[in-house]
N, C-alpha and C positions, 0 to 999 in steps of 0.2 A: 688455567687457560688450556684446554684442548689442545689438542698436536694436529694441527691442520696440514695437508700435505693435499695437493692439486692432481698428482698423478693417480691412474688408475690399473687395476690389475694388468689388465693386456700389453698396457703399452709401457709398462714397467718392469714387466717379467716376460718369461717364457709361457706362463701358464696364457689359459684361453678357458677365461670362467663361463664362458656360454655354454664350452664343450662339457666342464663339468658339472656345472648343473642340470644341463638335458643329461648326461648319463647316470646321475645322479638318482634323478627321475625317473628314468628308462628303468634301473635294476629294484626301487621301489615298486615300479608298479609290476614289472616280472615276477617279483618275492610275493605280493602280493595276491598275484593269480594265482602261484603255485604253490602258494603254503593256505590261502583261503580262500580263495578261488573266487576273490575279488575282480574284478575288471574296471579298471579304470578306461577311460573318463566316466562310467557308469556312477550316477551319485555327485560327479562335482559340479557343482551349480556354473551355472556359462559365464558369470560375470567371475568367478576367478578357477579357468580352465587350465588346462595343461604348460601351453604355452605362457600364460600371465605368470604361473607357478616359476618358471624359466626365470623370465623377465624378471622377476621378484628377487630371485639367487641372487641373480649377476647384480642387481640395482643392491640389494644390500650388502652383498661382498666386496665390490667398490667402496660405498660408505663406510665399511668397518674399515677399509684398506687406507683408507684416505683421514681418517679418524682415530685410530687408532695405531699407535708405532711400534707396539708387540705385535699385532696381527700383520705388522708389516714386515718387520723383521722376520715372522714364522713362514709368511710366504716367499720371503725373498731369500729364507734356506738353500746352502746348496744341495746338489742330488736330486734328490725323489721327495726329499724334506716338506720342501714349497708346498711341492705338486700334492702330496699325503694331506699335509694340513688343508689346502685347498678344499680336495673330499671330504674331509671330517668334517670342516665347517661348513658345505655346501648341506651336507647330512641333516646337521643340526639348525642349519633355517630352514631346509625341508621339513622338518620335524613341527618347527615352529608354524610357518604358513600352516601345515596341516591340522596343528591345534586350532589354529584361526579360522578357517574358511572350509574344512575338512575334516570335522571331529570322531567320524566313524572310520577315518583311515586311521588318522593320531591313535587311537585306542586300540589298533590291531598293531603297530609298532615297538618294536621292543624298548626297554628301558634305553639300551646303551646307544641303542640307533639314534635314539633323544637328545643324547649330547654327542654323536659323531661317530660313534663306531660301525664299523660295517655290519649289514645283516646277513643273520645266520645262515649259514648255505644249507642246502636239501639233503638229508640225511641217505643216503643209499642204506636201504634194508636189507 
């Protein structure tokens, strides 16, 4: 039997997954311009744009939250813990959506950014 649980990120934590999946977003698509000089929304189809991508984080990182009671307990970490896990796993549905509905982004994204880890910063030469 599933582990069902009614509440949701926001109102059960301190976090504020809207914020992190637009910034989540925001530093993909910056990495993006600056390491390939990508520009998004350039190439993403209008029925799943910028904002949907958003809407999508938060609607699945609620479901895992409310579904899942490891992912609950990882967000309901004390400190920075929650907050970390938050971004990893906002990352790695980023990652997902963009294999879905964005596969020329997916394929410019690093391995590790796939399952969550942060993207590489800009190398100063």
């Amino acid at each position: 039997m599933p582990d069902k649980f009614s509440g949701n990120i926001s109102d059960d934590t301190p976090l504020l997954p809207w914020l992190i999946a637009q910034t989540v977003l925001d530093e993909l698509t910056a990495w993006l311009q600056q390491e390939h000089h990508v520009f998004l929304p350039d190439g993403v189809p209008p029925n799943h744009n910028l904002d949907m991508a958003v809407e999508h984080l938060v609607t699945k990182a609620d479901h895992c939250y409310r579904n899942n009671a490891e992912f609950r307990r990882l967000l309901q970490s004390p400190g920075s813990r929650g907050r970390d896990q938050c971004y990893a796993s906002m990352r790695h549905f980023l990652a997902g959506y963009a294999k879905d509905y964005w596969p020329a982004i997916y394929e410019l994204t690093p391995r590790a950014y796939r399952v969550g880890a942060e993207l590489p910063r800009k190398r100063i030469k």
